[in-house]
PQR file with spaces between the fields and no chain letter, atoms N, CA, C, O and H, PARSE charges and radii, in Angstrom:
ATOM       1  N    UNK     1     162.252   90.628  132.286 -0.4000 1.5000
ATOM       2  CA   UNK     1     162.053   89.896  133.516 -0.0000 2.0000
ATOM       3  C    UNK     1     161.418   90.825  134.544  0.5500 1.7000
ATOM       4  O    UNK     1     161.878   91.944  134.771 -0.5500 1.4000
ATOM       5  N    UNK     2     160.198   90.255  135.243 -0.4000 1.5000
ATOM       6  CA   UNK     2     159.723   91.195  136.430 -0.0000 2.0000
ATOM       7  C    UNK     2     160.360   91.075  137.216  0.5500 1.7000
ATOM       8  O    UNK     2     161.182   90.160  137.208 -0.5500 1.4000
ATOM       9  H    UNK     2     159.824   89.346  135.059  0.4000 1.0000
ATOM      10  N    UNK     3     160.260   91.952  138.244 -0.4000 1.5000
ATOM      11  CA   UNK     3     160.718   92.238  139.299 -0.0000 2.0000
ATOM      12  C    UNK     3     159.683   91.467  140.435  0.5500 1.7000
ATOM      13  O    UNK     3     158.536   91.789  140.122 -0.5500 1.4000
ATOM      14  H    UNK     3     159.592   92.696  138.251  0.4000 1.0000
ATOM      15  N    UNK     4     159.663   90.500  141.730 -0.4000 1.5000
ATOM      16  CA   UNK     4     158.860   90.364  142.880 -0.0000 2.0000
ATOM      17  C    UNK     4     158.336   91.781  143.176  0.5500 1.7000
ATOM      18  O    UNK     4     159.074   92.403  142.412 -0.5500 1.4000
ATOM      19  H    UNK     4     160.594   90.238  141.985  0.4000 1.0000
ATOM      20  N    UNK     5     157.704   92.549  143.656 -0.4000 1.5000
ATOM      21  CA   UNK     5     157.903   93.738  144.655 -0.0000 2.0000
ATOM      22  C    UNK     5     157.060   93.452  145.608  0.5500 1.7000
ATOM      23  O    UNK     5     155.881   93.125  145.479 -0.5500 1.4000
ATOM      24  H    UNK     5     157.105   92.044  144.277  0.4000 1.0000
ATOM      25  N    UNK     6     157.965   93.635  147.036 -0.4000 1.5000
ATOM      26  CA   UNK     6     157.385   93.619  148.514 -0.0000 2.0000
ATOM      27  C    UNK     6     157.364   94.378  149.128  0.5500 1.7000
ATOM      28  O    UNK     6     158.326   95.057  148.770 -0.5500 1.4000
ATOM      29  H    UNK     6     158.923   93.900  147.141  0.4000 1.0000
ATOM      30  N    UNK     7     156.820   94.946  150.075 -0.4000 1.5000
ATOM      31  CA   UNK     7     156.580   96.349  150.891 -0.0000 2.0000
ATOM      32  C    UNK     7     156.098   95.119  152.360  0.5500 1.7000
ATOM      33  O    UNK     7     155.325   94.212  152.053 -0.5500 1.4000
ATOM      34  H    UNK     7     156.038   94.395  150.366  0.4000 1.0000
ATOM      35  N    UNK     8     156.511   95.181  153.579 -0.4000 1.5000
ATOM      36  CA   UNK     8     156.292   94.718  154.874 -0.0000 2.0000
ATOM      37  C    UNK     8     155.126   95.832  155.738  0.5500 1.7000
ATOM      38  O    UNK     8     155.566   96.950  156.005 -0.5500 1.4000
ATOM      39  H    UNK     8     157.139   95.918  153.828  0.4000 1.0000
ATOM      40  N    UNK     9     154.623   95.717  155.882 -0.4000 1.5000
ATOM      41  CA   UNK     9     153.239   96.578  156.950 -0.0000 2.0000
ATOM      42  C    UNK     9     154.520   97.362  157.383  0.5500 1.7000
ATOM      43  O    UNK     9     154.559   98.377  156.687 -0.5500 1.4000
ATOM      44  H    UNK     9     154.266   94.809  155.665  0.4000 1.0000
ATOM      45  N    UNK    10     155.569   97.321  158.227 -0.4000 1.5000
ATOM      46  CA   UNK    10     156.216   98.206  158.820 -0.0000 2.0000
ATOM      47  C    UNK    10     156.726   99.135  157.927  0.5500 1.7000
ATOM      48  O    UNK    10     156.890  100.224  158.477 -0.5500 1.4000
ATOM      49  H    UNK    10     155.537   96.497  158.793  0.4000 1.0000
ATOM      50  N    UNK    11     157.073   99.115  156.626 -0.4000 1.5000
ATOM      51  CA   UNK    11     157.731   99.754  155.837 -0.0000 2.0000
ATOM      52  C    UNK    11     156.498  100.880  155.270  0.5500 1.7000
ATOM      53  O    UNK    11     156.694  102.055  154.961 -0.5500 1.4000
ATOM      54  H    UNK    11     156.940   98.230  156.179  0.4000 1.0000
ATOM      55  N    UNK    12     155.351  100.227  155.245 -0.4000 1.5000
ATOM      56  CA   UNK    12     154.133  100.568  154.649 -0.0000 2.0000
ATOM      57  C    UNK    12     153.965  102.203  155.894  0.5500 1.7000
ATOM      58  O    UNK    12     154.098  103.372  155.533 -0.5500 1.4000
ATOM      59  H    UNK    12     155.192   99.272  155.496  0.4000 1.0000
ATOM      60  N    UNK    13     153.661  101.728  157.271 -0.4000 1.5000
ATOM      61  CA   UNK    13     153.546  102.454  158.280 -0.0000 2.0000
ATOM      62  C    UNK    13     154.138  103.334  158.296  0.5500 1.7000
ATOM      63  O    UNK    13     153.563  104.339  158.713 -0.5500 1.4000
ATOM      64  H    UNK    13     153.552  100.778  157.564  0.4000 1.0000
ATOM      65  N    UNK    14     155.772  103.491  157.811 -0.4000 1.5000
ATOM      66  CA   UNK    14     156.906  104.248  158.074 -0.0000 2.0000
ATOM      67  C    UNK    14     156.183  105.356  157.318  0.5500 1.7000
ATOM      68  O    UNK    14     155.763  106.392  157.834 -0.5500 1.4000
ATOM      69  H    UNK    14     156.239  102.674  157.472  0.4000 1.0000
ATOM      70  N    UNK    15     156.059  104.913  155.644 -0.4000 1.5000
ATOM      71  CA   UNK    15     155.985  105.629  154.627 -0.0000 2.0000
ATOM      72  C    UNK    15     154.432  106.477  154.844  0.5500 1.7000
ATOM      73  O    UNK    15     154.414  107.624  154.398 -0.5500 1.4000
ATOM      74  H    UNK    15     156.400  104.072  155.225  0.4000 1.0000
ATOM      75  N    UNK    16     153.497  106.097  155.325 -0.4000 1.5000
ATOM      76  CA   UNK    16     152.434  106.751  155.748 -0.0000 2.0000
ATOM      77  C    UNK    16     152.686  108.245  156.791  0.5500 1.7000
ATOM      78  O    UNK    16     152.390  109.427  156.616 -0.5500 1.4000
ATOM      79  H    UNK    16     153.513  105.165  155.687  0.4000 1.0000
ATOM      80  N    UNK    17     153.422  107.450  157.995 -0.4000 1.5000
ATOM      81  CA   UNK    17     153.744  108.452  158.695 -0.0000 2.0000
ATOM      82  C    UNK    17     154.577  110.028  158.207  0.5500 1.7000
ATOM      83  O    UNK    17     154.428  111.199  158.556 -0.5500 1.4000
ATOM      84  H    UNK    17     153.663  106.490  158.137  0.4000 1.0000
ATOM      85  N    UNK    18     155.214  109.534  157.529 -0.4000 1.5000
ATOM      86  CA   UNK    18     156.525  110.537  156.583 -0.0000 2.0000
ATOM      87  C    UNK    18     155.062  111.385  155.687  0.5500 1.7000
ATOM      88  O    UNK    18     154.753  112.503  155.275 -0.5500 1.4000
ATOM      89  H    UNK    18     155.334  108.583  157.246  0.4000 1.0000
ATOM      90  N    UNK    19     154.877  110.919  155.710 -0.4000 1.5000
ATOM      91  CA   UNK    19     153.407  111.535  154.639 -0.0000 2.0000
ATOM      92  C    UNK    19     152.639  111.915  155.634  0.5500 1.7000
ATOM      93  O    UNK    19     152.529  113.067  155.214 -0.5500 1.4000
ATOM      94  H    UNK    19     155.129  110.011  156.044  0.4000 1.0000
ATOM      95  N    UNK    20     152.201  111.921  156.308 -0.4000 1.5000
ATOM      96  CA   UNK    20     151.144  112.722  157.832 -0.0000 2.0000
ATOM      97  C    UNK    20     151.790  113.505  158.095  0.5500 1.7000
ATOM      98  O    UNK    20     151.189  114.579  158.051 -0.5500 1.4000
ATOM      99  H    UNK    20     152.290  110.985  156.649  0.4000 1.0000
ATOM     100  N    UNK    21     153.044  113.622  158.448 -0.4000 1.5000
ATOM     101  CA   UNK    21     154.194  114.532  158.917 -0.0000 2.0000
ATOM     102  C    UNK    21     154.890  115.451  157.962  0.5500 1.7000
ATOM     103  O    UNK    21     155.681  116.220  158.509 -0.5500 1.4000
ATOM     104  H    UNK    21     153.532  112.750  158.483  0.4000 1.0000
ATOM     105  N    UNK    22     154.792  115.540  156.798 -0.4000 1.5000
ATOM     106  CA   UNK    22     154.933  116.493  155.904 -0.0000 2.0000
ATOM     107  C    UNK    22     153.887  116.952  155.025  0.5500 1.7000
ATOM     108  O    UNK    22     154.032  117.573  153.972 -0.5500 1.4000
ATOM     109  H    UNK    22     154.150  114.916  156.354  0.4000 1.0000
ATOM     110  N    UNK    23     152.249  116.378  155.867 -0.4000 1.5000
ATOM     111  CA   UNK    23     151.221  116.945  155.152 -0.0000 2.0000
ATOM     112  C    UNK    23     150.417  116.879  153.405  0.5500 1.7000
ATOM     113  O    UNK    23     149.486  117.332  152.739 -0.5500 1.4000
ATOM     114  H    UNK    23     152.132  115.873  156.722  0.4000 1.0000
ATOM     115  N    UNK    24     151.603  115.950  153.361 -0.4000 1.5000
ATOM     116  CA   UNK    24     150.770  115.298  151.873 -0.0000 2.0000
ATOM     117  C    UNK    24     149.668  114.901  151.848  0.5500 1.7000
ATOM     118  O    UNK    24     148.945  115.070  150.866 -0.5500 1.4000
ATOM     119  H    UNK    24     152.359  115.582  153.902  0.4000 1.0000
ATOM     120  N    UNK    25     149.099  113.972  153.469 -0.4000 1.5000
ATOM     121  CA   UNK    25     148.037  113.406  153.347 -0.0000 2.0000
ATOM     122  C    UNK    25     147.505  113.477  154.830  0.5500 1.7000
ATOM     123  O    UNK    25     148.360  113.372  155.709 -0.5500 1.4000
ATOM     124  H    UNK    25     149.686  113.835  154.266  0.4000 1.0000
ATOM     125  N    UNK    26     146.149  113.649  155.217 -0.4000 1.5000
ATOM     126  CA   UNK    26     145.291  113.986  156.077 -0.0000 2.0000
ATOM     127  C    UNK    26     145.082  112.456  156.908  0.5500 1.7000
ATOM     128  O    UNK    26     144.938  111.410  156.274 -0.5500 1.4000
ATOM     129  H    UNK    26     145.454  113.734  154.503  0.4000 1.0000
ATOM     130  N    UNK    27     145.091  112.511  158.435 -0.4000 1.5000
ATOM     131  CA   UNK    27     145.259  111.321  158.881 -0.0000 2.0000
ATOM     132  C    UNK    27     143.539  110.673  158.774  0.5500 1.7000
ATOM     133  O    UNK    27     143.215  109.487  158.849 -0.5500 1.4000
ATOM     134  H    UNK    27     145.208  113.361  158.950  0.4000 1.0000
ATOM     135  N    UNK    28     142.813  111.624  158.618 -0.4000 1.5000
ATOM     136  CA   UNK    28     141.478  111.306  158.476 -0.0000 2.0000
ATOM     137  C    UNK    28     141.130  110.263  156.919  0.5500 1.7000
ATOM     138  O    UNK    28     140.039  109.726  156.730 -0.5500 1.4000
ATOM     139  H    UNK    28     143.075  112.587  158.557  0.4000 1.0000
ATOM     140  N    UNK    29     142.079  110.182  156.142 -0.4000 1.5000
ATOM     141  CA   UNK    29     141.502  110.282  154.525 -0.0000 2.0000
ATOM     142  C    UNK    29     141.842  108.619  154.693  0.5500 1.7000
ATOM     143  O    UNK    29     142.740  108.224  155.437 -0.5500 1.4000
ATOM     144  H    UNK    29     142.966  110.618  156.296  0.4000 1.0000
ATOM     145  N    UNK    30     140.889  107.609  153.798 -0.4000 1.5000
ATOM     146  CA   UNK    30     141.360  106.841  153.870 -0.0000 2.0000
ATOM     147  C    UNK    30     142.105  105.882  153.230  0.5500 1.7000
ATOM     148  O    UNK    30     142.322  106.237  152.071 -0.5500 1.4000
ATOM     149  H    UNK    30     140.160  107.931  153.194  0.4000 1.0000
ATOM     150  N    UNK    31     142.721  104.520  153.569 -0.4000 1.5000
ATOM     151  CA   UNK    31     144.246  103.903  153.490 -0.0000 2.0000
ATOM     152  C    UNK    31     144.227  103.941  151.706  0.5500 1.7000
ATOM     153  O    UNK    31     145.304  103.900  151.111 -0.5500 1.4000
ATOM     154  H    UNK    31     142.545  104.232  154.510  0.4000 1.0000
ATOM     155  N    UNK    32     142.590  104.043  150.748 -0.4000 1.5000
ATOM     156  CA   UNK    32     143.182  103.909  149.413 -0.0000 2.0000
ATOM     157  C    UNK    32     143.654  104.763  148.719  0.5500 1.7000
ATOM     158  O    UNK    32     144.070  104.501  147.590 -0.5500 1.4000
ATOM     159  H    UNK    32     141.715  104.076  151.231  0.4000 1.0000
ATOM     160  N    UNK    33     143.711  106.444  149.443 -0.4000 1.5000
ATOM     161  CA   UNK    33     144.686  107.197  148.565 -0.0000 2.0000
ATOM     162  C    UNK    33     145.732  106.757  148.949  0.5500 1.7000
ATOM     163  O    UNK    33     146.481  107.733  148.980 -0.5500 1.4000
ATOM     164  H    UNK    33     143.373  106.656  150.360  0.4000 1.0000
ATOM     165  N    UNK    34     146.290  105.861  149.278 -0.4000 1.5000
ATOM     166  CA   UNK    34     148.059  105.529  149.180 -0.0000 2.0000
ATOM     167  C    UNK    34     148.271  105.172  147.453  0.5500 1.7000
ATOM     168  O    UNK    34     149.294  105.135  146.770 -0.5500 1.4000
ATOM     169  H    UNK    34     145.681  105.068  149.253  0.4000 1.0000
ATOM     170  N    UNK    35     147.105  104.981  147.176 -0.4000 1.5000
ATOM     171  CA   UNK    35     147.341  104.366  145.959 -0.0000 2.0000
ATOM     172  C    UNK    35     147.697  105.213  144.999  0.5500 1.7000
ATOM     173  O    UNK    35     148.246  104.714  144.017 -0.5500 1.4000
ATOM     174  H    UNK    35     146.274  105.010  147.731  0.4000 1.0000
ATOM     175  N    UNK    36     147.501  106.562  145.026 -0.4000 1.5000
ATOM     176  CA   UNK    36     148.049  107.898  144.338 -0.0000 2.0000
ATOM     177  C    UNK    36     149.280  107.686  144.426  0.5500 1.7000
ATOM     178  O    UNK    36     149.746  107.793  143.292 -0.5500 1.4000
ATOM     179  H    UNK    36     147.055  106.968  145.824  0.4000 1.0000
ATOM     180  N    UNK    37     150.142  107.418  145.227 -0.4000 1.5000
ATOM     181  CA   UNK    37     151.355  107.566  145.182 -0.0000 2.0000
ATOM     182  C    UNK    37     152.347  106.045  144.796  0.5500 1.7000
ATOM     183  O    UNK    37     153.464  106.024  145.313 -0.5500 1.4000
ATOM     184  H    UNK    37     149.764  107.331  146.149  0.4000 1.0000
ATOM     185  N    UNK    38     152.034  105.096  144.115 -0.4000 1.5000
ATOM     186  CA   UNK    38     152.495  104.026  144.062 -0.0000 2.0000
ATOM     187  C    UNK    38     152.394  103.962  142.475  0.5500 1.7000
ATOM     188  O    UNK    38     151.728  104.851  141.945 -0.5500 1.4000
ATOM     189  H    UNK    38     151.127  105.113  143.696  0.4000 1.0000
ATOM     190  N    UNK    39     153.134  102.760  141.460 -0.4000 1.5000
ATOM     191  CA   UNK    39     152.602  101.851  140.319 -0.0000 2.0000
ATOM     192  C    UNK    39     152.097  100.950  140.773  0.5500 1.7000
ATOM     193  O    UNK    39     152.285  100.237  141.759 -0.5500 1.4000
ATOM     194  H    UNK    39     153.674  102.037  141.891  0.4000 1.0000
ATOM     195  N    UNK    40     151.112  101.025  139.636 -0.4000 1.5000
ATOM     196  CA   UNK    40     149.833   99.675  140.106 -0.0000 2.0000
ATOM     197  C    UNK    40     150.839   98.880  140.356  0.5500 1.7000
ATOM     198  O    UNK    40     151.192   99.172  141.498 -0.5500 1.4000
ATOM     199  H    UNK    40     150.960  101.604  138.835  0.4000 1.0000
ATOM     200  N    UNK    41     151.653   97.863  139.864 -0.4000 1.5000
ATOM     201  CA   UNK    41     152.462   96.610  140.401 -0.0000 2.0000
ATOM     202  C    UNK    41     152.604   96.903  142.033  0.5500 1.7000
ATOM     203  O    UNK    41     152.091   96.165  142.873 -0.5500 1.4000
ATOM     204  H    UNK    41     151.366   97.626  138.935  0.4000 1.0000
ATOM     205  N    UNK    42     153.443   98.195  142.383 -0.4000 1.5000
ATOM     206  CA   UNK    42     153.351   98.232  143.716 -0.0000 2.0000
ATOM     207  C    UNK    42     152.174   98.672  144.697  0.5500 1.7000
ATOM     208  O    UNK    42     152.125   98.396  145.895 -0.5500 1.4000
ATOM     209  H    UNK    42     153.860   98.794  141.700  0.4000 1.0000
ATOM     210  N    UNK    43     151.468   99.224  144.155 -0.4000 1.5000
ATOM     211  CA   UNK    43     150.029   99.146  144.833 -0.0000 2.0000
ATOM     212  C    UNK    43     149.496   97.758  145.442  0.5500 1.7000
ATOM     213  O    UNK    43     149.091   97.465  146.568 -0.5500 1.4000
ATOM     214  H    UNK    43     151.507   99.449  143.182  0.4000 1.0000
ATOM     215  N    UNK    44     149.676   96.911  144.090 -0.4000 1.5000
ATOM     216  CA   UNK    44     148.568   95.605  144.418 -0.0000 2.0000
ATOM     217  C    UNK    44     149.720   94.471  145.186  0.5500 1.7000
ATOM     218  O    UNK    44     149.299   93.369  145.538 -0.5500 1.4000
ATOM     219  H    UNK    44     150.005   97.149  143.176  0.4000 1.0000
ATOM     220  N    UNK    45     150.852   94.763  145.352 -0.4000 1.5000
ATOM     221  CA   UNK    45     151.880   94.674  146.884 -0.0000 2.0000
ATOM     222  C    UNK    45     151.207   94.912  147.955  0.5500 1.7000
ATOM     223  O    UNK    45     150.810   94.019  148.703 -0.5500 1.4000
ATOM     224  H    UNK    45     151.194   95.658  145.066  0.4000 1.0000
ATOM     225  N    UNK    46     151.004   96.198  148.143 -0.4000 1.5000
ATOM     226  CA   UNK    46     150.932   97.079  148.991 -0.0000 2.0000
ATOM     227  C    UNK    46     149.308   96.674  149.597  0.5500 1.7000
ATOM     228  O    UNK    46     149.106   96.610  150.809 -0.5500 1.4000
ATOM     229  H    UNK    46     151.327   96.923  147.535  0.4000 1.0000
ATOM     230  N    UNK    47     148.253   96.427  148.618 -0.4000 1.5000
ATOM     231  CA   UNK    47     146.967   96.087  149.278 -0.0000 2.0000
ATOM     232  C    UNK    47     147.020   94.643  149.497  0.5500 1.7000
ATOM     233  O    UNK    47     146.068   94.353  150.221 -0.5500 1.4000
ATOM     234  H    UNK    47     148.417   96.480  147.633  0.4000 1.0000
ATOM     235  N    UNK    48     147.743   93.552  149.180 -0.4000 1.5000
ATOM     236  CA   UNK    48     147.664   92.419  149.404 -0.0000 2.0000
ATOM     237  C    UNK    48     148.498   92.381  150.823  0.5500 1.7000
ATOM     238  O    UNK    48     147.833   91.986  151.781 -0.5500 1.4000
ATOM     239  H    UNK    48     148.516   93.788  148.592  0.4000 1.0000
ATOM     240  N    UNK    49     149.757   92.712  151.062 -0.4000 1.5000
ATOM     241  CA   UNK    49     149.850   93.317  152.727 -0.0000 2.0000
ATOM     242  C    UNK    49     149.530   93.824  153.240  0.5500 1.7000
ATOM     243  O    UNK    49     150.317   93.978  154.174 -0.5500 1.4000
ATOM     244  H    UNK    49     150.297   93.033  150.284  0.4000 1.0000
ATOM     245  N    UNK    50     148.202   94.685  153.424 -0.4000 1.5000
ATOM     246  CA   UNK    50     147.259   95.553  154.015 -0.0000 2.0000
ATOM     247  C    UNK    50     146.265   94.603  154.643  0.5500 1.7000
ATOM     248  O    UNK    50     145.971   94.651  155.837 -0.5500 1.4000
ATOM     249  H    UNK    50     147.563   94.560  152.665  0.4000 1.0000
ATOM     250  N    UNK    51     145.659   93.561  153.607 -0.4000 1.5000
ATOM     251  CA   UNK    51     144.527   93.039  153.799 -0.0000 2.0000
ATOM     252  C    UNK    51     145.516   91.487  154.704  0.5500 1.7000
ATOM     253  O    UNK    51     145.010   90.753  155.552 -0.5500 1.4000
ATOM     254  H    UNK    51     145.898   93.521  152.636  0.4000 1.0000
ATOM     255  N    UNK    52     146.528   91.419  154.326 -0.4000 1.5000
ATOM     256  CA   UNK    52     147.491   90.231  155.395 -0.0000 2.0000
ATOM     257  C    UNK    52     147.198   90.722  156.751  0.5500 1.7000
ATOM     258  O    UNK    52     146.683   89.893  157.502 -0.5500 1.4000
ATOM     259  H    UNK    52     146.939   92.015  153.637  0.4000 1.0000
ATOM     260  N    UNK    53     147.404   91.810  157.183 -0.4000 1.5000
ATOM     261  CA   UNK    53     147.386   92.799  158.415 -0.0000 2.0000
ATOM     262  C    UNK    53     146.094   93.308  158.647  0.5500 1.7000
ATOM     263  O    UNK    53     145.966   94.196  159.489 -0.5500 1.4000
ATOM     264  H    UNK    53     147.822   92.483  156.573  0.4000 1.0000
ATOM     265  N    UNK    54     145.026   92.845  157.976 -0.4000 1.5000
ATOM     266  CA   UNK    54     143.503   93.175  158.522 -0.0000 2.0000
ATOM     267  C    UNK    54     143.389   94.382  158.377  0.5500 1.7000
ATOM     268  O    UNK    54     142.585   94.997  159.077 -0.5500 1.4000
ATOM     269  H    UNK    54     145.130   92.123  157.292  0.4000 1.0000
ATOM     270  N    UNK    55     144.158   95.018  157.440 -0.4000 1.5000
ATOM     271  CA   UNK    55     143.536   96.388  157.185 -0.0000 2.0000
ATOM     272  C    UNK    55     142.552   96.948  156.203  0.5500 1.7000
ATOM     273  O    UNK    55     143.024   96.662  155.103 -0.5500 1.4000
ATOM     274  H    UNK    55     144.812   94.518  156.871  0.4000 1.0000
ATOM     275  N    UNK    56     141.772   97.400  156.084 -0.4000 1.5000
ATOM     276  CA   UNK    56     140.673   97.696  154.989 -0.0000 2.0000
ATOM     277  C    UNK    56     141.015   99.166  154.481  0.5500 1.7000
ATOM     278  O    UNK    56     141.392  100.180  155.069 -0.5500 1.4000
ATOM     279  H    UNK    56     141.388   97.633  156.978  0.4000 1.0000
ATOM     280  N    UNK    57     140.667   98.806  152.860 -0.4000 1.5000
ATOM     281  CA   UNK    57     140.669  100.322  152.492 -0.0000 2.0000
ATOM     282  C    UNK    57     140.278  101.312  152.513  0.5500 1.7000
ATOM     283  O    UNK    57     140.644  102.356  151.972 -0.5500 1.4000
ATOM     284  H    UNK    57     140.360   97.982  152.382  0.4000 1.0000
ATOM     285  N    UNK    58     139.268  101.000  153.327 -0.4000 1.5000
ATOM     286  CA   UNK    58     138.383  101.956  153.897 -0.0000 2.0000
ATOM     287  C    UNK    58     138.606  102.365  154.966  0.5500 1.7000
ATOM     288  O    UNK    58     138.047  103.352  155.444 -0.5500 1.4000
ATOM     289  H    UNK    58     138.971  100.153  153.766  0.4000 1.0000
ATOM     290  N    UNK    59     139.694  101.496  155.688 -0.4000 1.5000
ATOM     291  CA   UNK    59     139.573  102.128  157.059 -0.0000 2.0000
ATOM     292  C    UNK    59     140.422  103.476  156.935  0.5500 1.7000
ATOM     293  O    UNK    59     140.815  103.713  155.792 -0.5500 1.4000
ATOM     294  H    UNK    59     140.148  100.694  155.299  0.4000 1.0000
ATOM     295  N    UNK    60     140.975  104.943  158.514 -0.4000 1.5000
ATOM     296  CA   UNK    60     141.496  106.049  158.129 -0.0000 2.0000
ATOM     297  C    UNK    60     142.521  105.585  157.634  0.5500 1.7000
ATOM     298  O    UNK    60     142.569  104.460  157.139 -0.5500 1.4000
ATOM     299  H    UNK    60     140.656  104.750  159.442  0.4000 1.0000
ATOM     300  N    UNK    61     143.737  106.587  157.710 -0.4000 1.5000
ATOM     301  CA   UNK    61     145.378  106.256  157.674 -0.0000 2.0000
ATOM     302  C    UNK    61     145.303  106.042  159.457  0.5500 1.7000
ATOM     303  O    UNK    61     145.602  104.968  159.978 -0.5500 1.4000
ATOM     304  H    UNK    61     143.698  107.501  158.113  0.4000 1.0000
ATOM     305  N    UNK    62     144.986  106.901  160.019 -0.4000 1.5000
ATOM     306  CA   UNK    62     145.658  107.092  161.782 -0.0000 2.0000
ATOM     307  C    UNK    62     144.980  105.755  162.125  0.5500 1.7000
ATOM     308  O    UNK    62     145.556  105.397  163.152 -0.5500 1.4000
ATOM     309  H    UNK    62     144.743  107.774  159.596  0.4000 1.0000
ATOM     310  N    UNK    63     143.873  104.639  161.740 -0.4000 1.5000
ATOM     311  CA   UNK    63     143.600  103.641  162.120 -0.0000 2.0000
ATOM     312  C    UNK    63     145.175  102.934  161.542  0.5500 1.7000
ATOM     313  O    UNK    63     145.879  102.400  162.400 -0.5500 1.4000
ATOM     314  H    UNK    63     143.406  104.929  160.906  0.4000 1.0000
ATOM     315  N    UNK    64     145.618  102.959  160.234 -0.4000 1.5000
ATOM     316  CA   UNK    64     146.719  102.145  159.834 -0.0000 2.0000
ATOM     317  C    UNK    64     148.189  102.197  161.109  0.5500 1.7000
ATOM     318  O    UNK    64     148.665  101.250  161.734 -0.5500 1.4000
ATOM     319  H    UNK    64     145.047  103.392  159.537  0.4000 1.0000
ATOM     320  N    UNK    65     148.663  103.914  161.143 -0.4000 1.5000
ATOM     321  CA   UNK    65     149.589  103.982  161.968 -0.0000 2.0000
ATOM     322  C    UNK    65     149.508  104.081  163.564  0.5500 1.7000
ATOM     323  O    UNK    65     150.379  104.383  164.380 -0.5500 1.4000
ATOM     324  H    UNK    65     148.277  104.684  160.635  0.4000 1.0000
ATOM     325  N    UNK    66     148.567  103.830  163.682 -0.4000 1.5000
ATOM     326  CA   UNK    66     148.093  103.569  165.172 -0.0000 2.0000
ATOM     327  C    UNK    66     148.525  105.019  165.902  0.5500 1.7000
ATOM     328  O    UNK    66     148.458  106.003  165.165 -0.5500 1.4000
ATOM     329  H    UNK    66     147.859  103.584  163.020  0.4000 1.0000
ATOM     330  N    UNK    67     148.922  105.216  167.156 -0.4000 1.5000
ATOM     331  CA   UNK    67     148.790  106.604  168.408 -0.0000 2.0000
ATOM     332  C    UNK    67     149.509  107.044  167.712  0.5500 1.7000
ATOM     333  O    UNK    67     150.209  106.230  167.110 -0.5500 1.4000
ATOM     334  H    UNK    67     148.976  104.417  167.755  0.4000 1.0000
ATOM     335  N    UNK    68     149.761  108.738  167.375 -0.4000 1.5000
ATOM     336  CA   UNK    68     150.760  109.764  167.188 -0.0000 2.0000
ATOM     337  C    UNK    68     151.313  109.812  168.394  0.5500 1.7000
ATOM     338  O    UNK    68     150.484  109.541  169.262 -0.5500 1.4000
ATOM     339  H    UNK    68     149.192  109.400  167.864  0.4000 1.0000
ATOM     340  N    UNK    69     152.463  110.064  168.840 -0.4000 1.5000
ATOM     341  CA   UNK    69     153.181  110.522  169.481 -0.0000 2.0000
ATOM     342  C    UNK    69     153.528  112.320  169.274  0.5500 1.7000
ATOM     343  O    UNK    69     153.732  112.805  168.161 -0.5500 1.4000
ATOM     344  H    UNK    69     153.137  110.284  168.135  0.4000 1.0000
ATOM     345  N    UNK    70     153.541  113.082  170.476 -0.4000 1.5000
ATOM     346  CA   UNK    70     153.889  114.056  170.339 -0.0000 2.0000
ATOM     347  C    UNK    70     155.197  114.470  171.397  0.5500 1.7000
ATOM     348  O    UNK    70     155.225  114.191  172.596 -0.5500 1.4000
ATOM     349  H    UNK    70     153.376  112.688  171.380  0.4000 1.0000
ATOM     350  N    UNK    71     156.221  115.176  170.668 -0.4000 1.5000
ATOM     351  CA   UNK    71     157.151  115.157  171.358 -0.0000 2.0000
ATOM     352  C    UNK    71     156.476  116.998  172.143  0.5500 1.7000
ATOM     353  O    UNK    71     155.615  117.666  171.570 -0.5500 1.4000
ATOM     354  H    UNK    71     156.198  115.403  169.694  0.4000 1.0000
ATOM     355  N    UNK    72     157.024  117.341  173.228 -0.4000 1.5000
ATOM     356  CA   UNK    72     156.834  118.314  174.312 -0.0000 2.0000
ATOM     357  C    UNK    72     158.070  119.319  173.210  0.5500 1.7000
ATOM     358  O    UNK    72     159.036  119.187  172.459 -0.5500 1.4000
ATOM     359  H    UNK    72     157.723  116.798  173.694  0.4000 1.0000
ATOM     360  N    UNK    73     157.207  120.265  173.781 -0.4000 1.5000
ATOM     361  CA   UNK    73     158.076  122.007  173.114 -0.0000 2.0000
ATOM     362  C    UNK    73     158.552  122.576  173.951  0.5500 1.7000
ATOM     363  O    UNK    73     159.119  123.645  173.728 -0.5500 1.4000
ATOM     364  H    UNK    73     156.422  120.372  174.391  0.4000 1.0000
């Protein structure tokens, strides 16, 4: 029996950010190396809520997670 698998844009965002922030991935590079890190089943989740949310795979990641925030030192 398969499994549904869903990923929500917010969950998607979270997991991007966690990845900008520990340098796995360059905010410049764009949204289809996420796909390195997924199974195809959850990939083609993951781009069918991308493209729900008007996002292209082409566009960066920092277009996906919108302003960085920087906290003061």
């Amino acid at each position: 029996m398969s499994q549904i698998v869903r990923f929500s844009i917010s969950t998607i965002r979270d997991e991007v950010r966690c990845r900008l922030e520990s340098g796995m991935l360059n905010r410049r590079q764009p949204v289809r190396v996420l796909c390195e890190f997924y199974t195809k089943r959850e990939w083609q989740a993951i781009a069918e809520e991308l493209q729900l949310a008007d996002v292209q795979l082409s566009d960066s990641l920092i277009d996906l997670v919108g302003k960085e925030e920087w906290s003061n030192d």
